[in-house]
N, C-alpha and C positions, 0 to 999 in steps of 0.2 A: 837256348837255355836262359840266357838273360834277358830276353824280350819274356818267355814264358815266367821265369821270377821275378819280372817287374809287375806282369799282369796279376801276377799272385798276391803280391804286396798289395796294390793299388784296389782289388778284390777285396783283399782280408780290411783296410780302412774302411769300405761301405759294409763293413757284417754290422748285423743287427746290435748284440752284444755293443759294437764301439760309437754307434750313432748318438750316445746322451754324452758321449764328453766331447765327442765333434762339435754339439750344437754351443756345449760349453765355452771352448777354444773359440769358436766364432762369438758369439755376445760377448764375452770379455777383450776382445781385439777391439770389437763396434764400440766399447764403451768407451778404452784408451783410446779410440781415432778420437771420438767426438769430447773427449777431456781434454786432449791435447787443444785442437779446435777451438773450444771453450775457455783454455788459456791464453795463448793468442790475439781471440777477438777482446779478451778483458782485458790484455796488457796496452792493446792498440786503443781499448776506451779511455783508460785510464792516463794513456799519455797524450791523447790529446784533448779530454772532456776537460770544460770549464765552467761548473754550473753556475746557474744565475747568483750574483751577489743582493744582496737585498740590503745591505748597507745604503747604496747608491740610488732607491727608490722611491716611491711614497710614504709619506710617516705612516700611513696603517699597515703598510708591511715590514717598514723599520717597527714599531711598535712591538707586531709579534715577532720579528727577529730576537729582537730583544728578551722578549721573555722565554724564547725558547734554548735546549741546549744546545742547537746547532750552532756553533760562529766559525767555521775554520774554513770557507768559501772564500773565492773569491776573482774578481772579474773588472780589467781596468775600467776605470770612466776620469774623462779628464773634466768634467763640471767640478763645481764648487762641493767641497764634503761637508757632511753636516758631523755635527758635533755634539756633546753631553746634554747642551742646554735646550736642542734644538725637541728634544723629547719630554721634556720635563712636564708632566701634565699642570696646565695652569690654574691655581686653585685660587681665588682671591683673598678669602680669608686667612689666607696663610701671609700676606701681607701686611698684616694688621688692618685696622681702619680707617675707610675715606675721610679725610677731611673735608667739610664743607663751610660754606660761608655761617651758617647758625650755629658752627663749635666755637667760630671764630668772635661773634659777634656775644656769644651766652658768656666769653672768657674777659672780653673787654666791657661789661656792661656797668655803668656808670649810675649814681643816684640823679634825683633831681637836682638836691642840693649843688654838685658836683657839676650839670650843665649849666646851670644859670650861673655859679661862679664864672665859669668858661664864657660864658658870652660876655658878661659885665669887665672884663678882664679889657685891658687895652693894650693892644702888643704891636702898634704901630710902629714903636719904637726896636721892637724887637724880630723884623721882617727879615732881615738879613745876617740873623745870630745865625750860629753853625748848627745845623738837625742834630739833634741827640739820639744815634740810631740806638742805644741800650735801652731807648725810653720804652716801655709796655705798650705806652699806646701808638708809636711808630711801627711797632712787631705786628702789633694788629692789622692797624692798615695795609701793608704792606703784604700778609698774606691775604685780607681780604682781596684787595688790588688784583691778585697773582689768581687766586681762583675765579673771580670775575671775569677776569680778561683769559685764560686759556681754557677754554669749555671743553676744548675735548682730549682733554687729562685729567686722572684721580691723585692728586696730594696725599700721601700715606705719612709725612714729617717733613718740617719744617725745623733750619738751623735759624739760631739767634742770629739778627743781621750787626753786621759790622762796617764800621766807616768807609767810606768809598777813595774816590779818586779828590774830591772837595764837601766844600762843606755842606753842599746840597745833596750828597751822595752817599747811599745806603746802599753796602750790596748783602745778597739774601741767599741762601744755597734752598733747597729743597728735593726731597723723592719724590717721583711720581713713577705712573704708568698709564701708557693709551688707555683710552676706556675701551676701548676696543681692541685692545692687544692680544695676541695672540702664542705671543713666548713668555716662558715665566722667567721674566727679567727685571730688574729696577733700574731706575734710570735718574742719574743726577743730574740736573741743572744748577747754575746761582748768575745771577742776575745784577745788573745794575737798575737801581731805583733812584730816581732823581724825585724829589720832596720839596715840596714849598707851602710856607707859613702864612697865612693871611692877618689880614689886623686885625679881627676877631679870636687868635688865636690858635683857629683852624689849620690843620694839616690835610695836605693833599698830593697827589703823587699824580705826578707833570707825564711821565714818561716812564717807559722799562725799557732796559736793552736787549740787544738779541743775547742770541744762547751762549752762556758760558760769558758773558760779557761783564761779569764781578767775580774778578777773579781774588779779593782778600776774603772771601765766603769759601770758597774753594776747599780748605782744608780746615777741619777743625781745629781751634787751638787747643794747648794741655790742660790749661783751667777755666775755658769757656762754659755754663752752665750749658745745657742740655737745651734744647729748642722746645716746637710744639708738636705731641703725638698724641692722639688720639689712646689708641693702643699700641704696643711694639709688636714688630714683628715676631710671630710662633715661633718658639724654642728649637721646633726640631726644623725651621728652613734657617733659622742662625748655624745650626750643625751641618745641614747636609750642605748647605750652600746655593745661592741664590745671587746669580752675577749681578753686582749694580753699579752700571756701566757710565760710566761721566766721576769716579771717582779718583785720588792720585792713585797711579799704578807701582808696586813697589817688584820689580821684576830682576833684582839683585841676585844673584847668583847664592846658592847655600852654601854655607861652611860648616865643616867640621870643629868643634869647639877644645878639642884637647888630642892629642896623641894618644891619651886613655882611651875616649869614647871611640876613634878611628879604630882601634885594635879589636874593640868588643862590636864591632858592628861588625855583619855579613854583609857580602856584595854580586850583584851578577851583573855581569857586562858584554855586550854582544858587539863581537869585534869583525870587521867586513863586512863581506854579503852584498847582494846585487842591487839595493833598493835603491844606491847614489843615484843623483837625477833621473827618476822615476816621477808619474805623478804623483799629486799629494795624496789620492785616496791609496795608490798602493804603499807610498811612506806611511802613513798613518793607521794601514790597516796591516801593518808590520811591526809599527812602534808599540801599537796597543798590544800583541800579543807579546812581546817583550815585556811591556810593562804588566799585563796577569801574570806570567810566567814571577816574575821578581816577588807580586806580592803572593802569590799560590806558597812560594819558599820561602815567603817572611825575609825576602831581601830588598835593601835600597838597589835600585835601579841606576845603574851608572851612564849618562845617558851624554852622546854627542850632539851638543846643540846646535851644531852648523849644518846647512842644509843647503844642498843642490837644485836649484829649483830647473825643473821641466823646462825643454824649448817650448811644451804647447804656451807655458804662460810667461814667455818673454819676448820686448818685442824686436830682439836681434836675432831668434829665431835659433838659438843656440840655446846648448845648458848653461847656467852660470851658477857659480861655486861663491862662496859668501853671504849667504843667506842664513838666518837665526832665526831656529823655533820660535822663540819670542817675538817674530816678526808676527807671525802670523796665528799664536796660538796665546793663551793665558798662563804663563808660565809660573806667576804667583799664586794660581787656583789650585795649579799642579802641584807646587812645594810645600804648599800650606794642608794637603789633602792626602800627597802618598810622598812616601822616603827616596828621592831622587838625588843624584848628586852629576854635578859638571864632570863630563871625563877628564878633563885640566886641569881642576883642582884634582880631581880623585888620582891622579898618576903622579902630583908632586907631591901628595901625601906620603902614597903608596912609598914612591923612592925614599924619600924620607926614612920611613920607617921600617919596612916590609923585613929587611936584613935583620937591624938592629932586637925587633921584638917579632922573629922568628914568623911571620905570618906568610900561611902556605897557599898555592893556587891550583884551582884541577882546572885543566884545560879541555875542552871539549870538542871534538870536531867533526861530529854526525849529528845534524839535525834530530836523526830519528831514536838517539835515546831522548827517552820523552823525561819532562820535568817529573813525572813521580817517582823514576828512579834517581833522581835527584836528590830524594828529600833529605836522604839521610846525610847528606855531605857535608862534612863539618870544616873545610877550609875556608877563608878568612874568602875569596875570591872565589867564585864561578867564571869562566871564561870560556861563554861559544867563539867559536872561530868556524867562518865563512869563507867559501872557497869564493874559485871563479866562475862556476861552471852554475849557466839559469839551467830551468829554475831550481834545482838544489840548494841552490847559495841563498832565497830567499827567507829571509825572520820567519814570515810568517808558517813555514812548512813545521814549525817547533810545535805550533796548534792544531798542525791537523793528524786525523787519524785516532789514535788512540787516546791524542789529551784534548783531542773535544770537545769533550763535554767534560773535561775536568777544571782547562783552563778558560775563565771567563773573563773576555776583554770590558777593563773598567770606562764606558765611556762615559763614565755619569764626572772621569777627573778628568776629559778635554774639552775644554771653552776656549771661543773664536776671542781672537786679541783683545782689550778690552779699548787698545787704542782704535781700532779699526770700525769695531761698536759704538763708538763715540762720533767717528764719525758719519755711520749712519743716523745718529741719535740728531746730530746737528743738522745733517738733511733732511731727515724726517719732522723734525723743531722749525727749518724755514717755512715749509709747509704748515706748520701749525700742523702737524698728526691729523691732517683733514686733508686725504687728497683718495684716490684711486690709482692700481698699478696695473701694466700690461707686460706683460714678457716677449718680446716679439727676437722668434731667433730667425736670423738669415744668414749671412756670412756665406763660409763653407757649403752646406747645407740647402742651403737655396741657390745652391752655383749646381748641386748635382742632381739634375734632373731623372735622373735612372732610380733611384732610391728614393728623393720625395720630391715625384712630378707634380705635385700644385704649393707646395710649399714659396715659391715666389710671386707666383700669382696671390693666393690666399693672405701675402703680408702686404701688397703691396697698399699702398696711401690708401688708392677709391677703394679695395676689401675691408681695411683697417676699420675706415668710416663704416662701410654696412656692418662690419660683423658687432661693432663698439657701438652704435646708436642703440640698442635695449639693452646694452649692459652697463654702461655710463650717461650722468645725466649731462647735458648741456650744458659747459662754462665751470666743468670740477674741474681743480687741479689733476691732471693726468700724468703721472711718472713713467718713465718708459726707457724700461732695461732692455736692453739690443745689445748685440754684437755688429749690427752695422757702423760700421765706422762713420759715413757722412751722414750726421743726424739731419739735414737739411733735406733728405731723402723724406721725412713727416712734415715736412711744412704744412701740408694742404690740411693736416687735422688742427694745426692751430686756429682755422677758422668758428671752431665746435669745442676746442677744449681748450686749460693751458696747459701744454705739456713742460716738460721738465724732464731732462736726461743729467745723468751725474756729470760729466765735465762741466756744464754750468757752475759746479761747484767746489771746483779747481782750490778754488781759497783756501778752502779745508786743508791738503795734504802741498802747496805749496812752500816755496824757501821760506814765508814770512810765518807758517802757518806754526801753532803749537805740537801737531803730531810733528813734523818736520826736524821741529828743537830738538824734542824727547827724541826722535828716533836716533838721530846724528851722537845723543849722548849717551845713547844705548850703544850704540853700534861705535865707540873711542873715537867719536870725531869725523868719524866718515859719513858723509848725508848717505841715506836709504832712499832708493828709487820706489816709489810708488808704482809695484809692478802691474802684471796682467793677471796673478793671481788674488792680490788684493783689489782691486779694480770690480773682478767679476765678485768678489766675494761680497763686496759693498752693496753692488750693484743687486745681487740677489736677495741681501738683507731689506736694502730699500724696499725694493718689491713684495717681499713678504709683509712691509709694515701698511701695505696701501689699504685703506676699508673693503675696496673689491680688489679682488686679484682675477686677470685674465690672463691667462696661459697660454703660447703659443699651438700646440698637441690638445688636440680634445676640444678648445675654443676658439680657435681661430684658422687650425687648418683637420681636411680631412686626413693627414699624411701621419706614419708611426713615427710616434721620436725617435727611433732608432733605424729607420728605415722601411723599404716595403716590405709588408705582410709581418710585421714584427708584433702588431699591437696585442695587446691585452685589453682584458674588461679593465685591469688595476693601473695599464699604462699612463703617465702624464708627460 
């Protein structure tokens, strides 16, 4: 009976009648297996997909990064990051106009009368009076002098020259930029000019020094009249801001002006999180999303200026703690441009006051409430808090997702040190802005043969030579950014070029040197080490300033930058 009422049952499921919701019952199981399935393979993409950063690329895909709404990517690279200025489309006219020697000569132009008194004049006696550097006609010469002799720079203004070091000695400040320049930057020089009198009267200019070599031109004084300018700089690059590098840097911390104004300002602060000694493209592509987040909610950004710098760029191969934004970034472009405050100042305010005039804080401690339900938040403080746990714990997860396309990281407010640009500006000046560059990577890289097998060969001296003889001429100054440590590894192309590698130019950033002073007074007295990150950073600015630029990837080796089978059409 129960073998014949199971047949029964098992019977009455295949009747006709019941076969449309059997087939039912099956396709809805097939479709929860393959949902299930479906969620699984996505959770497993999504924990461990890193898609490409395009930060880290070439400016024509930084370019449309930029204009697009994507920014919440992201994927380490320990190279050099580029920064606000390095996108800036370079417009000339937006600089105002060249000076040339026939502005110079149409503004000093004298009658007859006026020459022949000059010659008839007997000044024998007065050979060794002291130059009168306020004299018009000393200003003249002086910039005619300066645009004769540096050909390959555009003068945009000239400062009035001021006394020197004696009495033959006028020094001169001046803007310029390569004629061939490629960033839209401006770039201070002032000079020393030695002048001498003849017994006809005549003046003449004996000598100039090198760069930066008059230093009472340096800063303008408070009631100095104005120099010579063709036309000023356009309105709107005085607003948006146009870095002009070789000028005094004012990198003082901001204050709060009254216990009033502290009470009426909003604040957002992001406290922990995993970015400590990280490289600097993932610091900075964390800080930026902190800093849209602040100005998206119309808050000053409370910001720790002390920074962990990376074992890749130190050369004891450890993290090291002590380091300042300001080392390595324009920290006056930044204050002067969006609402930041020092966290040290901001927490002895805060104590101060917070009690007294009632000012309240909401603490936040999920990444994933995103900043637009933020907006409405009316206490005095904002406070993310960052656990331990990567990557949850990092800044940047505040931008991705659903405030992607809301929050837009501002890089047009981060520029590279302006002390660090100065010192590119003074190696790029020894050369006289007349030279050609080569990028040449080995290192690491050219040690791993399994990911790029001709890369050592393709850098070596006798390659160098073949692959540079029709891309540079014979007897240019050649600059050559390596990470080979023993530069005497290129000896054999000094036969054909003159090369030039940064440690030749030591002087710049040594104890006796002017960055050295400034940094040591920046930092309360402690000298600053001229790290592995400033170093590489210089070194690739250099590089970028050469007339040609030859790249290691693409010009000089068959191998991916990033390894084999990696490349791209857009690779470099």
């Amino acid at each position: 009976m129960m073998l014949g009422r199971g047949l029964t049952s098992r019977n009455a499921t295949f009747r006709p009648e019941n076969l449309g919701q059997n087939a039912l019952a099956i396709i809805g199981n097939l479709f929860f297996t393959f949902f299930v399935i479906g969620v699984l393979v996505f959770t497993i993409i999504a924990a461990t997909y890193e898609p490409e950063d395009p930060l880290f690329h070439p400016s024509s895909k930084m370019t449309s990064f930029l204009t697009s709404s994507s920014n919440a990517t992201f994927v380490s690279d320990s190279t050099v990051v580029k920064t606000g200025e390095d996108f800036v489309k370079v417009n000339e006219t937006a600089f105002g106009s060249v000076i040339n020697v026939s502005d110079v000569v149409s503004k000093e132009s004298t009658t007859d009368g006026e020459v022949e008194e000059k010659e008839a004049r007997d000044c024998s006696g007065e050979i060794d009076k002291a130059i009168d550097c306020t004299d018009p006609e000393v200003f003249h010469l002086m910039m005619s002098k300066a645009i004769e002799e540096f050909k390959d720079i555009h003068f945009y203004r000239f400062g009035k020259p001021v006394r020197g070091m004696n009495d033959s000695s006028c020094h001169m400040a001046w803007r310029f930029r390569p004629k061939e320049g490629k960033t839209a930057a401006l770039y201070k020089d002032y000079r020393s000019f030695v002048i001498a009198r003849g017994a006809d009267c005549s003046l003449s200019v004996v000598s100039i020094g090198d760069y930066h070599s008059g230093g009472n031109a340096r800063k303008r004084k408070k009631h100095q009249k104005p120099g010579f300018e063709k036309t000023p700089m356009g309105e709107d690059n005085k607003n948006v801001g146009v870095q002009v590098v070789g000028e005094v840097v004012n990198d003082t911390l901001p204050v709060v002006e009254s216990e009033k104004s502290f009470d009426q300002g909003r604040y957002l602060l992001y406290n922990g999180g995993g970015e400590r000694c990280k490289s600097m493209d993932h610091y900075l592509w964390s800080f930026m999303c902190a800093l849209g987040e602040a100005q998206y909610l119309n808050r000053t950004l409370v910001m720790d200026l002390s920074i962990c710098l990376s074992s890749v760029y130190t050369k004891s191969g450890q993290d090291e703690e002590g380091k300042d934004f300001r080392f390595y970034f324009d920290f006056e472009h930044l204050k002067e441009s969006a609402s930041v405050l020092d966290q040290g100042q901001f927490w002895s305010d805060w104590n101060k006051w917070h009690q007294k005039d009632g000012l309240s804080i909401s603490l936040i401690d999920d990444f994933r409430i995103t900043p637009m339900k933020m907006a409405g938040v009316k206490d005095t403080l904002i406070m993310r808090k960052f656990g331990s746990v990567e990557p949850d714990n990092y800044w940047y997860r505040v931008c991705e997702g659903e405030a992607e396309s809301v929050i837009q990281r501002p890089w047009h407010l981060i520029w590279k040190s302006k002390r660090l640009m100065d010192i590119v500006s003074a190696i790029s000046a020894k050369l006289n802005w007349d030279f050609d560059s080569v990028h040449v990577v080995r290192g690491e890289k050219a040690k791993n043969t399994e990911q790029w097998p001709n890369l050592a060969s393709d850098t070596s001296p006798d390659a160098l030579l073949s692959s540079l003889q029709d891309k540079v001429d014979d007897g240019r100054n050649l600059y050559i950014a390596t990470d080979e440590p023993d530069t005497s590894f290129f000896d054999p192309l000094k036969d054909k070029y003159s090369t030039h590698f940064l440690d030749e130019y030591n002087g710049l950033w040594d104890e006796n040197s002017e960055w050295y002073s400034e940094m040591t007074k920046l930092n309360n007295g402690v000298p600053v080490e001229f790290d592995g990150y400033m170093r590489a950073s210089v070194d690739t600015e250099v590089f970028l300033r050469g007339k040609k630029q030859i790249e290691t990837f693409n010009d000089l080796t068959r191998d991916c930058k990033d390894g084999i089978n990696t490349c791209t059409s857009s690779a470099s």
